[in-house]
C-alpha positions, 0 to 999 in steps of 0.5 A: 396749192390754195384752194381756188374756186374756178366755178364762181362767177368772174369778175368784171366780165359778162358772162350771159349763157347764150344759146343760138336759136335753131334755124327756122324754114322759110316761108317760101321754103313751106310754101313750096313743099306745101305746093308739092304735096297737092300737086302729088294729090292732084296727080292721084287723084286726076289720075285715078278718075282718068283711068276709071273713064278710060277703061269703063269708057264714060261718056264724054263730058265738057266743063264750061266748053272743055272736055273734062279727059282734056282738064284731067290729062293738062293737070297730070302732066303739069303736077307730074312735069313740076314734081320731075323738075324739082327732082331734077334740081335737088338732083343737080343740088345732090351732084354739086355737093358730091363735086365739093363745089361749096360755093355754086351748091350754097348758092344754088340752095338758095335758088333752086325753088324759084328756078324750079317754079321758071323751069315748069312754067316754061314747060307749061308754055311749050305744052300749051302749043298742042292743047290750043284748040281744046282750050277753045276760049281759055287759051288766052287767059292760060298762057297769060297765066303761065307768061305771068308764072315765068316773069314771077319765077325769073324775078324772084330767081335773080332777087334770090340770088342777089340777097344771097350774094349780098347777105355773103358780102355783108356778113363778111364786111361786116364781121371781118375783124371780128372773125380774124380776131376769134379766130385767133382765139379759136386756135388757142383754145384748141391747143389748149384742149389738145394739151389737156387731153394729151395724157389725161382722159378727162374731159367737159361735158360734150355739147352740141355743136353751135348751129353758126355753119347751120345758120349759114350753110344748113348743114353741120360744120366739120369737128377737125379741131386742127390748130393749123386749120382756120376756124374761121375762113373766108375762102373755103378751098380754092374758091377766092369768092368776096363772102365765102365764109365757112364757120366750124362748131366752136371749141368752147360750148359753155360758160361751165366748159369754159371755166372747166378747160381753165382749170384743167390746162392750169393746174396740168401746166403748173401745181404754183399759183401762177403760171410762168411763161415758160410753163405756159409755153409747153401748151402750145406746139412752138414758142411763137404760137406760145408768145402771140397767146400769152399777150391775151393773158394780160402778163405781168412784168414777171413774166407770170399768169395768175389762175384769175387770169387764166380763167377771165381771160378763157371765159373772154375768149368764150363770150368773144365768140357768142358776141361774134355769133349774135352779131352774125344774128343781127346781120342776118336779120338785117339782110331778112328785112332787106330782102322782104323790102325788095320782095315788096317793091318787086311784087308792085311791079310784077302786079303792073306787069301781071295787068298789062300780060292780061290786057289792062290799059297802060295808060290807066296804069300809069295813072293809077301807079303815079297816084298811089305813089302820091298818096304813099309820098305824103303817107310814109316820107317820115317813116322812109328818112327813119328806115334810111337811117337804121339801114345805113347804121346797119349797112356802117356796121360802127359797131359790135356787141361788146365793142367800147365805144364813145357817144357824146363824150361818155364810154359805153359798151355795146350790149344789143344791137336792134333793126330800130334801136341799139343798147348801151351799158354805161359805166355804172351798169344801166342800159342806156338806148339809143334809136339807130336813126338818133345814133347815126347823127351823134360822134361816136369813136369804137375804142375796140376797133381802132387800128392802134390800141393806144395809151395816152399820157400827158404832161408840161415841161419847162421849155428850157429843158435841155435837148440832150435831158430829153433825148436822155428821156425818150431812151430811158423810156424806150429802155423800159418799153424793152421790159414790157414786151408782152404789153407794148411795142417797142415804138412809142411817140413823144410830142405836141399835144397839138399843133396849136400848142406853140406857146415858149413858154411851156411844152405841152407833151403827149406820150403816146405808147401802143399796146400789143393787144387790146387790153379791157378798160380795167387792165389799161387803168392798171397800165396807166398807174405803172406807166404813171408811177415810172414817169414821175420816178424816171422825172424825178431821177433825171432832175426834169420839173414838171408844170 
């Protein structure tokens, strides 16, 4: 067999390495942990000087009025009752994930710190109770402190948990087709893999696994590689949750284990330069799985897969998966920003709340709140209708990275997608950008998403063409159709270009031919010249003139 190199780079299509960016802990999470660790040296610290005044029975000692054993007992038992509450909880986090209740633990995860802080404060104020005389004058002011600590941890408990349901929803709505559709692939790869190693013990490079579930779940997602498992779910279990999404490592880590997977399944299937379907078929478990497969590989009228696009076509199931990873980036940076925003508005309120729990006036509050807003109307309305708009963007999600779309007549393809601002790479390769608030007022048509993956073709006849001539015609091309099964469907629509093409004296025509699957921009130029090619013959043949 001729030499092929299966490691240079392929042609027309991108293949920028992409390494996911490990998960950094949040602040509130370091916060937290840092809250943690004084309490614990307060507690021996405290504790360690209540001891040495109750065995070596020091004289008593008031600080401003209260007495210093007092201070020392309310910080050891607050430190230490804080510490049994977040052990308690992570407990309770522990028994969930025994229980393999992997909806209500992912949930609990993300709450559990700001239900932790509500739980204490609540303790703090059944403690309060019993120290109220030796608190003297301080009393009120505690519990103020401790009512504005409950309000805090409850409104921040209920803001965790709606992002979390929110950031699920999303991620979900937003990436749905994307998902079904790697998943499909996913599935492919995995049998393919599963046929090489079936009788040979070669193998790529193991990579470490794609940090996807880690993203989202904080923990490493499962190796099963079983193709009748689901790459991809959107339920997990038995759980019908609307953003339950589970993600597993993916099956091609590389650009180099990519092209290495393509030439070992290609030159085990066959020693040709092209692959049958027949040879094709024996990778996959059942002639179905083997057919839905083969409508990738973009197969020829001789039923035949060249090892160019064997391996395009596997690179392309690998940057469909880091696309759909950096997607799932850019919906979670988004819902970080929402999430900050709504922190913000909850923390203005909380502060008006915290003044009034202290005994601020509410008269002058609201005088001082609608004067702010006044202020921060003329300030920021520009800046809030330029949000408005890269939120909405964001929230249509019209688009994925690599989607083909259409902006103002011109074809472009997706390259990044910012909070501000969205890249485009135009036909000749340069990277056009756009601003989300600009985009969300233009027409713009995804080629990628349209729920037909459609070729268009169009054509005059003469309006006195015989009916019977062009019922003849439409059963020619249905007749061929039958012959290109692994590029379209039977179906197809010849008509009107319009409704308002009416004219008597010509016939302006549409044919309209759906594709199987959706075919890249130089794939669907070579359609066109072999449907172009069969039209005029299939024209000439019949005697039919065209306009």
């Amino acid at each position: 067999m001729e030499d092929f190199n299966w490691y240079e780079d392929a042609a027309e299509i991108d293949v920028e390495e992409f390494e996911p960016v490990e998960k950094d802990r949040s602040q509130i999470s370091k916060f937290f942990d840092l809250v943690k660790k004084i309490f614990n040296y307060a507690i021996l610290i405290c504790g360690s000087v209540y001891i040495f005044r109750y065995i070596f029975n020091k004289h008593k000692l008031n600080i401003l009025g209260v007495s210093l054993d007092m201070i020392l007992l309310c910080i050891i038992i607050g430190c230490g009752s804080f510490n049994l509450v977040v052990l308690s909880a992570q407990i309770f986090h522990q028994l969930l994930k025994k229980l393999g209740l992997k909806v209500v633990e992912k949930r609990f995860k993300s709450i559990y710190r700001w239900l932790s802080v509500t739980v204490w404060f609540l303790l703090c104020l059944y403690f309060l109770k019993y120290v109220k005389d030796d608190l003297n004058i301080y009393y009120r002011y505690v519990k103020s402190f401790v009512l504005s600590g409950i309000l805090t941890g409850t409104a921040f408990t209920g803001v965790a948990l709606a992002m979390e349901l929110f950031y699920e929803s999303f991620v979900t709505s937003s990436l749905l087709a994307k998902m079904k559709e790697v998943d499909m692939k996913e599935k492919i790869v995995s049998a393919m893999k599963s046929y090489r190693y079936e009788l040979s013990e070669s193998s790529t490079t193991d990579a470490a696994g794609c940090t996807f579930s880690e993203i989202f779940f904080g923990r490493e997602a499962e190796a099963n590689s079983d193709t009748n498992v689901s790459h991809i779910n959107l339920n997990r279990g038995n759980e019908a949750v609307i953003g339950n999404v589970c993600f597993k490592s993916p099956e091609i880590h590389s650009l180099h284990d990519a092209k290495t997977l393509a030439k070992d399944v290609f030159e085990k299937a066959t020693s040709q330069k092209e692959m049958s379907f027949n040879e094709f078929a024996d990778i996959f478990p059942n002639a179905q799985i083997a057919i839905q497969a083969f409508a990738y590989f973009d197969a020829n009228d001789d039923r035949t897969v060249s090892r160019k696009e064997f391996k395009d076509t596997i690179i392309q199931f690998y940057i469909d998966r880091v696309n759909l990873e950096k997607g799932f980036a850019i919906a979670k940076g988004f819902v970080d920003i929402v999430n900050d925003i709504l922190s913000i508005v909850v923390c203005g309120f909380l502060i008006l709340a915290y003044l009034v729990i202290f005994g601020i006036p509410l008269k002058e509050l609201l005088a001082l709140a609608l004067s702010s807003a006044l202020v921060l109307n003329f300030a920021v309305s520009g800046m809030a209708v330029d949000l408005y708009f890269n939120f909405m963007v964001l929230l249509s999600h019209p688009f994925d990275i690599g989607d083909d779309v259409i902006i103002d007549n011109t074809n472009y393809t997706v390259y990044k997608i910012g909070l501000n601002s969205t890249s485009f790479l135009g036909r000749n390769g340069g990277k056009v950008k756009f601003l989300n608030s600009v985009l969300w007022k233009k027409t713009l048509i995804n080629m990628t998403r349209a729920p037909e993956k459609v070729l268009l073709f169009t054509f005059k006849l003469s309006s006195d063409v015989d009916a019977d001539v062009f019922r003849n015609l439409k059963s020619r091309i249905h007749q061929y159709l039958k012959t290109r099964k692994f590029d379209f469907f039977e179906a197809f629509s010849l008509e009107a270009i319009s409704e308002e093409a009416v004219d008597i004296t010509e016939l302006d025509c549409a044919l309209i031919l759906r594709c199987r699957s959706y075919k890249t921009k130089a794939r669907k130029f070579g359609l066109r010249v072999e449907i172009n090619k069969f039209l005029k013959s299939l024209f000439d043949d019949m005697g039919v003139k065209l306009l």
